[in-house]
DSSP file (Angstrom, degrees, kcal/mol; ACC not computed):
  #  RESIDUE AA STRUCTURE BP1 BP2  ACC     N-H-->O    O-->H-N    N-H-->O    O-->H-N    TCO  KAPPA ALPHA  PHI   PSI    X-CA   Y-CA   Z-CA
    1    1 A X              0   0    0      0, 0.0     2,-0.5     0, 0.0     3,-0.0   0.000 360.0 360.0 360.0 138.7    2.5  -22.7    3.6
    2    2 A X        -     0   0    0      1,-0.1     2,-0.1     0, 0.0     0, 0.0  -0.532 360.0-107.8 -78.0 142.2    4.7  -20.4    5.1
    3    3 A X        -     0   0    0     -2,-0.5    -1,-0.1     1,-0.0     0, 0.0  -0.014  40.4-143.6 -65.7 106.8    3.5  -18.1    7.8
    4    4 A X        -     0   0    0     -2,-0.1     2,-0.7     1,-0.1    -1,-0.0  -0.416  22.6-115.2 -58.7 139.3    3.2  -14.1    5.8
    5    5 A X        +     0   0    0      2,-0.0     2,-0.4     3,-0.0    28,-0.3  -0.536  35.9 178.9 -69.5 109.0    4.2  -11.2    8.1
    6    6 A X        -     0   0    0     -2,-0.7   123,-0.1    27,-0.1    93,-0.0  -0.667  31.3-131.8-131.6 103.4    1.1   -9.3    8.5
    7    7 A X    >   -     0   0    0     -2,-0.4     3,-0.5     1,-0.1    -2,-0.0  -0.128   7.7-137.0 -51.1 142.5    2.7   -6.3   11.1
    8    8 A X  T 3  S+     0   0    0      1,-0.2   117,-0.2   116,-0.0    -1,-0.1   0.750  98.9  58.6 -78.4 -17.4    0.4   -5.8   14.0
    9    9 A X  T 3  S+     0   0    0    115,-0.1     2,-0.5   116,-0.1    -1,-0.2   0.455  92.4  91.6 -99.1   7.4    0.5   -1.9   14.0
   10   10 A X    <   -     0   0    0     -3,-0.5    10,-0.2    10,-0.1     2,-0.1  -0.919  63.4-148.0 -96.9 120.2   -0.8   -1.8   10.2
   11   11 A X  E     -A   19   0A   0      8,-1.5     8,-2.7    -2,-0.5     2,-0.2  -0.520  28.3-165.0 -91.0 156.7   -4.2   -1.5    9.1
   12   12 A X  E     -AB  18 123A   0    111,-1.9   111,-1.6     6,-0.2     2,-0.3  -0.924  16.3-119.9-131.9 153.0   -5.1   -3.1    5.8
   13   13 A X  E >>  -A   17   0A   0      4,-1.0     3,-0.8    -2,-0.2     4,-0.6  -0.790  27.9-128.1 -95.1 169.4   -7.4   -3.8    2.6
   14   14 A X  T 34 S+     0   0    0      1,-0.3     2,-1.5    -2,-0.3    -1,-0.1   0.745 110.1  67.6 -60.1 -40.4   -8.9   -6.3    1.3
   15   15 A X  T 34 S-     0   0    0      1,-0.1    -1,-0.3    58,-0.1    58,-0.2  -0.176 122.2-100.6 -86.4  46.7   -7.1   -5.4   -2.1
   16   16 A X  T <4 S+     0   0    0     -2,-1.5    16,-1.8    -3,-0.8     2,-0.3   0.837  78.7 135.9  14.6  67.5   -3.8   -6.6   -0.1
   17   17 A X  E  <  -AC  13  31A   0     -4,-0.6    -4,-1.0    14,-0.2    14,-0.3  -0.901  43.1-142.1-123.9 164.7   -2.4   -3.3    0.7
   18   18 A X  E     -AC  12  30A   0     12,-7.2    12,-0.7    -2,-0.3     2,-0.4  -0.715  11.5-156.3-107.4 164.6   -0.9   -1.9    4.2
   19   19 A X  E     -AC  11  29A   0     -8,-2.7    -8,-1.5    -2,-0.2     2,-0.4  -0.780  10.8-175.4-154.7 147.1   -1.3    1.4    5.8
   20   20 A X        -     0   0    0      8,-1.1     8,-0.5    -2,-0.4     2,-0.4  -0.948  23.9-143.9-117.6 129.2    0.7    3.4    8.3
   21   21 A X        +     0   0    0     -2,-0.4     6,-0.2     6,-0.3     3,-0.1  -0.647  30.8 167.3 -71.4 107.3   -0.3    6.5    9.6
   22   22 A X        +     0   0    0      4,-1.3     2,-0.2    -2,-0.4     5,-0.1   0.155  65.0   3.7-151.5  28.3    3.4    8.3    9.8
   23   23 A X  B >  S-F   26   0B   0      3,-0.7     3,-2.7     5,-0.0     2,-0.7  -0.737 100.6 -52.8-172.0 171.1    2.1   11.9   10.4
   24   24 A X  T 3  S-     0   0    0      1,-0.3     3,-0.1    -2,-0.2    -3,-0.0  -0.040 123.5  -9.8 -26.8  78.5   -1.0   14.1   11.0
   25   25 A X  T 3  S+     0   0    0     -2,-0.7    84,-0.7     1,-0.4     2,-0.4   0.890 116.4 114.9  90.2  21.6   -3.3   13.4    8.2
   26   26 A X  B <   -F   23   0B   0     -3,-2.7    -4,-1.3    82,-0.2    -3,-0.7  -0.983  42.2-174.1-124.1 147.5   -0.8   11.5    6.6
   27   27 A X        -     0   0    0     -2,-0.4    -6,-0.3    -6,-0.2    -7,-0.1  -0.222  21.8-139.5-161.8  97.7   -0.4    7.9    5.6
   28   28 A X        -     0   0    0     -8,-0.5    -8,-1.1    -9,-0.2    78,-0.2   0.109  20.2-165.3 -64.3 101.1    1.8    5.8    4.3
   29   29 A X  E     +CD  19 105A   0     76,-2.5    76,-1.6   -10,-0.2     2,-0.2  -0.426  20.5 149.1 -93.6 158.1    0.5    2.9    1.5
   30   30 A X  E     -C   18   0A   0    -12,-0.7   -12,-7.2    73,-0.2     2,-0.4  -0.949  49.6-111.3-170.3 160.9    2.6   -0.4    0.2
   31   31 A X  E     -C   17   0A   0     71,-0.3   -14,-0.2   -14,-0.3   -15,-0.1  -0.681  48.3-104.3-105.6-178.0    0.9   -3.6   -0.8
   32   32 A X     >  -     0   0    0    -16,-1.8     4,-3.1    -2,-0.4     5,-0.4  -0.286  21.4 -94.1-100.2 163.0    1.7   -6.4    1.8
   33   33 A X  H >> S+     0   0    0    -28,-0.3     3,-1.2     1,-0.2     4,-1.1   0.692 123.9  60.2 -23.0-100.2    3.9   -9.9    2.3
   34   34 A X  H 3> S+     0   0    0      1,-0.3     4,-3.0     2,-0.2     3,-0.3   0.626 113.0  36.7  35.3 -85.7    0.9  -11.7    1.1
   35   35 A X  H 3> S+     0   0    0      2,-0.2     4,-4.6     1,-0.2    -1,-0.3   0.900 104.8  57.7  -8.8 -90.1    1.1   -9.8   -2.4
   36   36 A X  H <X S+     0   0    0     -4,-3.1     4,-2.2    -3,-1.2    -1,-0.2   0.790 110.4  51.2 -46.5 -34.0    4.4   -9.3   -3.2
   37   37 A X  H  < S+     0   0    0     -4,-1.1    -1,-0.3    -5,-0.4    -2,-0.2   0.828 108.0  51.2 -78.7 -22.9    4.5  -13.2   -2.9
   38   38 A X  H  < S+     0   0    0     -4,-3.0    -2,-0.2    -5,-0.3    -1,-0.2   0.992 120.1  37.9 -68.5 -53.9    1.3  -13.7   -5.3
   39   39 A X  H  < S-     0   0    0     -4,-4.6    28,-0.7     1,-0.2     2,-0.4   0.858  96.7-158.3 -84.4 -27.2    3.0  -11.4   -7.9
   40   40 A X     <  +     0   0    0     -4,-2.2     2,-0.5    25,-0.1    -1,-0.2  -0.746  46.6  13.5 103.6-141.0    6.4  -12.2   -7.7
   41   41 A X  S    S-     0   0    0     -2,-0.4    25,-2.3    -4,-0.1     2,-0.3  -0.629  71.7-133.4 -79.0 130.9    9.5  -10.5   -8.7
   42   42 A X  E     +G   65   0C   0     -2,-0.5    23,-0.3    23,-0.3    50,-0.1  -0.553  33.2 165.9 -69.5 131.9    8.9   -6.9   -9.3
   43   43 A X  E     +     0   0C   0     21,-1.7     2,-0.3     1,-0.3    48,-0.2   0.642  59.2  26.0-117.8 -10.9   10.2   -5.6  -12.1
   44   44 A X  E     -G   64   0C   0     20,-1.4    20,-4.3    47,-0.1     2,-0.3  -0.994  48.9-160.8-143.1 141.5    8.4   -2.1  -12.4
   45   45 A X  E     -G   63   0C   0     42,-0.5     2,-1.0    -2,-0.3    18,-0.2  -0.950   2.3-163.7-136.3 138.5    6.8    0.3  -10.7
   46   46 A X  E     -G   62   0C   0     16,-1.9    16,-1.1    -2,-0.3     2,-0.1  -0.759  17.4-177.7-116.0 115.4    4.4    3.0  -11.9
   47   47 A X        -     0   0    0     -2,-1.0     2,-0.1    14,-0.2    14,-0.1  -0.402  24.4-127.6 -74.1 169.1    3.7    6.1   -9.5
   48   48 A X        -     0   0    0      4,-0.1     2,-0.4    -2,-0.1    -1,-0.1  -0.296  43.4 -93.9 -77.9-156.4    1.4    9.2   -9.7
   49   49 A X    >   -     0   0    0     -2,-0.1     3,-1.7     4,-0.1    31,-0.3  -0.863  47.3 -81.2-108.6 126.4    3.2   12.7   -9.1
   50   50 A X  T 3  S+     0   0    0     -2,-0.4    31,-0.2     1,-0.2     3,-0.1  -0.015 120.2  23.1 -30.4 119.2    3.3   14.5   -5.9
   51   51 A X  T 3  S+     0   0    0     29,-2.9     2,-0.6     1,-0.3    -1,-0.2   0.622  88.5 137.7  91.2  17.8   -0.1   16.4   -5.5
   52   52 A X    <   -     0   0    0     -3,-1.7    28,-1.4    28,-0.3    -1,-0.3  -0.807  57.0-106.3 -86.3 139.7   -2.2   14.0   -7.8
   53   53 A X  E     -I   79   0D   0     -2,-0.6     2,-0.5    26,-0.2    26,-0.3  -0.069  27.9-159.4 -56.5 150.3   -5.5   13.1   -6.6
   54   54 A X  E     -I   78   0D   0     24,-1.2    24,-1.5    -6,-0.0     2,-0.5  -0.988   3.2-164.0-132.0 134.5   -6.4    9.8   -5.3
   55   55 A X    >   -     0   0    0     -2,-0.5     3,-1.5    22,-0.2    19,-0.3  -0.859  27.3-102.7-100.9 129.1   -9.8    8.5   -5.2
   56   56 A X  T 3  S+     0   0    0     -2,-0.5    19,-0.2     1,-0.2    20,-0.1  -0.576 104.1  12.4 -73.3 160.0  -10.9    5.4   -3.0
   57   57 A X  T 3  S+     0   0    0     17,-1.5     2,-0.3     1,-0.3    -1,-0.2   0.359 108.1 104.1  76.0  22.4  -11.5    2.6   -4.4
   58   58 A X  S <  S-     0   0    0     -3,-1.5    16,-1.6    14,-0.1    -1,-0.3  -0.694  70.9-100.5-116.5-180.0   -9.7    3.6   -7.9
   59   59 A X  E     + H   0  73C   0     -2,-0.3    14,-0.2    14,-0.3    -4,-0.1  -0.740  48.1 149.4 -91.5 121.1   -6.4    2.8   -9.7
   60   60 A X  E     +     0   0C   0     12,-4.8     2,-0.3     1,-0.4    13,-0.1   0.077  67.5  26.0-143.3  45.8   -3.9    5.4   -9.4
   61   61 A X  E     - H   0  72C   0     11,-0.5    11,-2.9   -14,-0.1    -1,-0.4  -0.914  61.4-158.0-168.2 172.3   -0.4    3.3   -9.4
   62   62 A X  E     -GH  46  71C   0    -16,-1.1   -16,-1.9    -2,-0.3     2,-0.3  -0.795   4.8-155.0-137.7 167.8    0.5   -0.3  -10.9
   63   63 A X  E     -GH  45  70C   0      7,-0.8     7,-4.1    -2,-0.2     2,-0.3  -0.976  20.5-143.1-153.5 137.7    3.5   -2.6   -9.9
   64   64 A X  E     -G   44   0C   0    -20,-4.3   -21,-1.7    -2,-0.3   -20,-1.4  -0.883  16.1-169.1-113.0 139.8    4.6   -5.0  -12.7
   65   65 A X  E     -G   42   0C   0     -2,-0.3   -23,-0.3     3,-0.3   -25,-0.1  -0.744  39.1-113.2-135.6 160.5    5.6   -8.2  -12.1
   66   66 A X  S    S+     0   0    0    -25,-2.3   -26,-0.1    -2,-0.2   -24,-0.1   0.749 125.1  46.7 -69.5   1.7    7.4  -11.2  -14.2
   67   67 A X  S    S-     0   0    0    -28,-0.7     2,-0.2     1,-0.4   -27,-0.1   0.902 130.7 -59.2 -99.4 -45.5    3.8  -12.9  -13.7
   68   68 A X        -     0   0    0    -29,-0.3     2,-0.4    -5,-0.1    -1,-0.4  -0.972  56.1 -75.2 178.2 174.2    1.6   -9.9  -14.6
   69   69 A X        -     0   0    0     -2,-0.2     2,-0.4    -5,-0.2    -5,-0.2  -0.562  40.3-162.0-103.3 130.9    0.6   -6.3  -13.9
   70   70 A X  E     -H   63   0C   0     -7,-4.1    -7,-0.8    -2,-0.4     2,-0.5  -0.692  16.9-121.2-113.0 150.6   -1.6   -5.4  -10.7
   71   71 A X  E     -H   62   0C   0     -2,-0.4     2,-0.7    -9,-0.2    -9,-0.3  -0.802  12.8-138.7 -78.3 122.0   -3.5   -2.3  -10.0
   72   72 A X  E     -H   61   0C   0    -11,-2.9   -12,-4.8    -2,-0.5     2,-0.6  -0.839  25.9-164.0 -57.2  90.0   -3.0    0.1   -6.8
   73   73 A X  E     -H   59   0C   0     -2,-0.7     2,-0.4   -14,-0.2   -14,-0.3  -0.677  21.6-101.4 -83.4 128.8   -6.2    1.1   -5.6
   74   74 A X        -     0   0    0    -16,-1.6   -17,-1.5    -2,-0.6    -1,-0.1  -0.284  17.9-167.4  -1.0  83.2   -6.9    4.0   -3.2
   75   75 A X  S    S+     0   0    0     -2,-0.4    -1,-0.1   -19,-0.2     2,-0.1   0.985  75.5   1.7 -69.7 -39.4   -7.4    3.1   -0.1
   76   76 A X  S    S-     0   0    0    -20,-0.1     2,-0.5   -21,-0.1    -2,-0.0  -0.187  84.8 -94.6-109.9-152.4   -8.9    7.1    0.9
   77   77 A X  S    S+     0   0    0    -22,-0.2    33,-0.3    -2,-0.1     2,-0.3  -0.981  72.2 102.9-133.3 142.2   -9.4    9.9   -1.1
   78   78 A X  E     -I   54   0D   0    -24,-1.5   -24,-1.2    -2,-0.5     2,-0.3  -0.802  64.6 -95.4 179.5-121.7   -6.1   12.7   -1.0
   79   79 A X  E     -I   53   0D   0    -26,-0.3    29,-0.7    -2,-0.3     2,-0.6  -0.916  46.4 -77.2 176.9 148.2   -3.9   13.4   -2.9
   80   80 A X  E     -E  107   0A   0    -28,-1.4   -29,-2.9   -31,-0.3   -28,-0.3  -0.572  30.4-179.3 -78.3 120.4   -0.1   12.2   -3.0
   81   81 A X  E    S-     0   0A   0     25,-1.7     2,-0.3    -2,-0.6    -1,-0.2   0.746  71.4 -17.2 -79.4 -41.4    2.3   13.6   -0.6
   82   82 A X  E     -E  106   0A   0     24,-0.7    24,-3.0   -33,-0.0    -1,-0.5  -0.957  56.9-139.2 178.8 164.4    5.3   11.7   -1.8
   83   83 A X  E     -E  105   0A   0     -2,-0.3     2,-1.0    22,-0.3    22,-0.2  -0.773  39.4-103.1-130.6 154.0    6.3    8.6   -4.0
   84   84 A X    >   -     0   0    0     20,-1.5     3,-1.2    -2,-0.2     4,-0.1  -0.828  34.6-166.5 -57.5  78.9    8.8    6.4   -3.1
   85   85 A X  G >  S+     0   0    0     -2,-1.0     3,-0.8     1,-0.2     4,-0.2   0.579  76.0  68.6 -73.6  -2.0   11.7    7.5   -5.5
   86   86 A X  G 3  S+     0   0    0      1,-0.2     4,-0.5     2,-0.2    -1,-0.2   0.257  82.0  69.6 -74.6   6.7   13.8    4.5   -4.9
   87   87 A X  G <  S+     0   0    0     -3,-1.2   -42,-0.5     1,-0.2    -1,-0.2   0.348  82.3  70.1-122.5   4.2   11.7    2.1   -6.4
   88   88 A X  S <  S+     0   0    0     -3,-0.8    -1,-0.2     2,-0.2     3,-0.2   0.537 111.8  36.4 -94.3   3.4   12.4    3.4  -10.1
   89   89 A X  S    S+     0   0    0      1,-0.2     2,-0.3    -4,-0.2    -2,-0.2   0.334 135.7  19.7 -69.5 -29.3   16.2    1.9   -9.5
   90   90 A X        +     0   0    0     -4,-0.5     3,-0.5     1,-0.1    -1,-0.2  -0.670  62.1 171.1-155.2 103.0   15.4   -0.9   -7.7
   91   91 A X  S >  S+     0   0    0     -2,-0.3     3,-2.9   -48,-0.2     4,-0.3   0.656  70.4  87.7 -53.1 -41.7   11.7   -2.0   -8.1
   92   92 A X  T >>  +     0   0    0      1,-0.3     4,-1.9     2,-0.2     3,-0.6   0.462  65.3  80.0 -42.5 -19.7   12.8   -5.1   -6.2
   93   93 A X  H 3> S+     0   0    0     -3,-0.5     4,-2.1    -7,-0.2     9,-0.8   0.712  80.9  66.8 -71.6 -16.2   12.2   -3.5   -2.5
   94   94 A X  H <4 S+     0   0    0     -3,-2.9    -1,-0.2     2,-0.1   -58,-0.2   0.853 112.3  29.0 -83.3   2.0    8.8   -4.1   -2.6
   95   95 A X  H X4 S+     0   0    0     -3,-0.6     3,-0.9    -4,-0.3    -2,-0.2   0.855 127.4  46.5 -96.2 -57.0    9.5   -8.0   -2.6
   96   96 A X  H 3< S-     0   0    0     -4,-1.9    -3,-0.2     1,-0.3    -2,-0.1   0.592 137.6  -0.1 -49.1 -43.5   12.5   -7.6   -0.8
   97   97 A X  T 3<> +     0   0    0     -4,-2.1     5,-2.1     3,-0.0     3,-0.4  -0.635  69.6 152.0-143.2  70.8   11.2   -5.0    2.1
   98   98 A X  T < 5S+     0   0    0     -3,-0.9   -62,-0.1     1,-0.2   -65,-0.1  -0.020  71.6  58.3-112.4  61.4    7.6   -4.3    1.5
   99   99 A X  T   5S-     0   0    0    -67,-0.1    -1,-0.2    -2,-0.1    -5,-0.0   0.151 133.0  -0.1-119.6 -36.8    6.7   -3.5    5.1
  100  100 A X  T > 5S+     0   0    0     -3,-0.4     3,-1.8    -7,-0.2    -2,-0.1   0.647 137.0  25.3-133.1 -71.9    9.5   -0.6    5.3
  101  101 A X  T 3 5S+     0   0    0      1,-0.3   -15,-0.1    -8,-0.0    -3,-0.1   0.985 116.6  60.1 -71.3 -43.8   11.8    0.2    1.7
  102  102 A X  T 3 <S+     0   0    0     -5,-2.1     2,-0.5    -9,-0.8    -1,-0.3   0.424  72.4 133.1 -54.0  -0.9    9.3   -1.0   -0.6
  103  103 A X    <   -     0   0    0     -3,-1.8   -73,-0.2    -6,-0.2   -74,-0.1  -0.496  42.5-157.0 -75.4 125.3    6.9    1.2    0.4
  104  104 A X        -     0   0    0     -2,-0.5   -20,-1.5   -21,-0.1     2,-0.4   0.809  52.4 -15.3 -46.1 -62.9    5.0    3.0   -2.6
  105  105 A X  E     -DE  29  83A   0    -76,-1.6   -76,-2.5   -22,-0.2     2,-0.5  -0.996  47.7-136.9-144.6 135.4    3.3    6.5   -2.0
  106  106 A X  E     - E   0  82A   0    -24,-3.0   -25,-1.7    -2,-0.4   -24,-0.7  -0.752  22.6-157.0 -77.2 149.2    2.2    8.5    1.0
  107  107 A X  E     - E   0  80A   0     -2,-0.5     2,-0.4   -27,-0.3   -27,-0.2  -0.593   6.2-144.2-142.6  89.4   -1.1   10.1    0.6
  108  108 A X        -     0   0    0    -29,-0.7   -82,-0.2    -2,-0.5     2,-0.2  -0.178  21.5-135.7 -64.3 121.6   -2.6   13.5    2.6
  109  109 A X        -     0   0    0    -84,-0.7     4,-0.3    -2,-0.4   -31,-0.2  -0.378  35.4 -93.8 -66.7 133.1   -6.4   13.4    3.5
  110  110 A X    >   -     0   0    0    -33,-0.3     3,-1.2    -2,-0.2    -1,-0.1   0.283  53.8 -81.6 -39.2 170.4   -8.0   16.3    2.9
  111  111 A X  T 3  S+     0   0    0      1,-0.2     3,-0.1    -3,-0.1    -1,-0.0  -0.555 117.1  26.3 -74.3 154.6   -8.3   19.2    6.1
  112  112 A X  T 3  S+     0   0    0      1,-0.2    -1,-0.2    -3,-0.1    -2,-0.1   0.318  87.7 125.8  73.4   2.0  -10.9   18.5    8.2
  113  113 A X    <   -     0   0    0     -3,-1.2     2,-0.2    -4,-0.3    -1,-0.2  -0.170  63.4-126.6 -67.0-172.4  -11.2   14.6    7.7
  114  114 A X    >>  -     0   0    0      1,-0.1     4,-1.1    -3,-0.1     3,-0.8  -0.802  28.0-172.8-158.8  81.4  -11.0   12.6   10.8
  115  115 A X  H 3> S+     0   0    0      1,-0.3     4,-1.4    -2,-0.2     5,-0.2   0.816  83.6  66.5 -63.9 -57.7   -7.7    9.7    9.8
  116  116 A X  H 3> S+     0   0    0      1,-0.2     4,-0.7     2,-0.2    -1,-0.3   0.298 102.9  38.5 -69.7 -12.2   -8.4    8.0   12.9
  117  117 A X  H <> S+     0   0    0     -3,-0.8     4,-0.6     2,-0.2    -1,-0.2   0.689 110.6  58.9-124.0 -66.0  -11.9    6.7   11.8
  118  118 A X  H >X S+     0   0    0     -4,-1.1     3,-4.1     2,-0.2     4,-0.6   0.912 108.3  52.7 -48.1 -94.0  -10.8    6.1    8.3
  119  119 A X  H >< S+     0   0    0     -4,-1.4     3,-5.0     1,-0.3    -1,-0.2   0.773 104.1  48.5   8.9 -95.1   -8.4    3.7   10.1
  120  120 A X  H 3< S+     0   0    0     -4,-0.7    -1,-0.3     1,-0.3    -2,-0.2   0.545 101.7  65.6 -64.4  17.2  -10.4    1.8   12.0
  121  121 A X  H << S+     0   0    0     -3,-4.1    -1,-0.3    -4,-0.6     2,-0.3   0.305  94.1  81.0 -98.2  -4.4  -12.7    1.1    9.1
  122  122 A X  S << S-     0   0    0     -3,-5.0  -109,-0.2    -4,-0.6  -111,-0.0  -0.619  96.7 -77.5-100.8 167.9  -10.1   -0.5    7.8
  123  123 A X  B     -B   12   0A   0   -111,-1.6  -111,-1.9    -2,-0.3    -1,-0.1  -0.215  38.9-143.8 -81.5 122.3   -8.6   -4.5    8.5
  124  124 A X     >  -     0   0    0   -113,-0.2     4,-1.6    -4,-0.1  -112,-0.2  -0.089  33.6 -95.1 -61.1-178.4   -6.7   -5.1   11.5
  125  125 A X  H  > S+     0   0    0   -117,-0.2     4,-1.0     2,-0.2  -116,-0.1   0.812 124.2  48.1 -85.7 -31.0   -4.0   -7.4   11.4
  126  126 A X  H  > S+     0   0    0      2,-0.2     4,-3.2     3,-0.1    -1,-0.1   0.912 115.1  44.0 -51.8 -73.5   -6.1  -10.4   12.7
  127  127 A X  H  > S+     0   0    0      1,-0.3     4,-1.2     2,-0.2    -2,-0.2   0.904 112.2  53.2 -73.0 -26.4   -9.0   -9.8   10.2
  128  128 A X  H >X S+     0   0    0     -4,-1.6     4,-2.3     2,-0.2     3,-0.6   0.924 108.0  51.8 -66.6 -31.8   -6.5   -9.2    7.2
  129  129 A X  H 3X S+     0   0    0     -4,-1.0     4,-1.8     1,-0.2     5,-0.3   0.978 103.3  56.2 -51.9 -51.8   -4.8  -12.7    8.2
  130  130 A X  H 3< S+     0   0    0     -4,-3.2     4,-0.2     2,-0.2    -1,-0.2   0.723 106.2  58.5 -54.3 -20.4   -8.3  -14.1    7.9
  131  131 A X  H X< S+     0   0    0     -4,-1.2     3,-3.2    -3,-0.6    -2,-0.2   0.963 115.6  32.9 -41.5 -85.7   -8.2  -12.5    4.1
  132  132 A X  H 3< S+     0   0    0     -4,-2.3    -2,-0.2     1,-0.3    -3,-0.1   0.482 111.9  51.4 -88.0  -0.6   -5.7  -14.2    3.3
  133  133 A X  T 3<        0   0    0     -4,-1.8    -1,-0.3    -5,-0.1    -3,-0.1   0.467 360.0 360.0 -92.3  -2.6   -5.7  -17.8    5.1
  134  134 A X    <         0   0    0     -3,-3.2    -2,-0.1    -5,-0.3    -4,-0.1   0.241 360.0 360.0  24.3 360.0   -9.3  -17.5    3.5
């Protein structure tokens, strides 16, 4: 098997998604190497709308694949900051770059949360490798 990129400065879930922290209370989701290769070539991707809720641990986007259609869970609870509008013309970055262009949605945590906690409740780069070498 070939060795996945799993970036060391991204925390991760278990439902093989990344996240980057890329402002105050903001944070930036895509699903990972690891993924993109299970599902194969993307051929659609379905966002919410700026300012739609997100719940953890629920669906709120899909990414369609020529093998079959996967769910986007929530990693936190917010609400969508911004969507990746480049990925309704070429769906294909998330196979292609889904560490940096492929990335999906940003999502702001409500005020007064504490992002840094939420973080580190989430997989390191080490324990998401252990995910996925099972």
């Amino acid at each position: 098997m070939t060795e996945i990129e799993v970036p060391e400065n991204l925390r991760y879930t278990v439902e093989h998604e990344w996240i980057e922290q890329t402002a105050p209370g903001v944070v930036r989701i895509g699903i990972t190497a690891y993924a993109q290769d299970q599902l194969g070539d993307v051929v659609f991707v379905q966002l919410p709308a700026v300012d739609d809720a997100v719940d953890k641990g629920e669906s709120f986007a899909e990414v369609e694949s020529t093998k079959s259609v996967s769910d986007i869970f929530g990693p936190i609870d917010g609400s969508i900051a911004a969507v990746n509008d480049d990925l309704d013309a070429t769906p294909e970055l998330v196979n292609s770059d889904p560490y940096g262009a492929g990335w999906l949605v940003e999502i702001a945590v409500p005020e007064g949360t504490d992002l840094g906690v939420l973080l580190e409740d989430m997989l390191d780069a080490d324990a998401y490798r252990a995910v996925i070498e099972g």
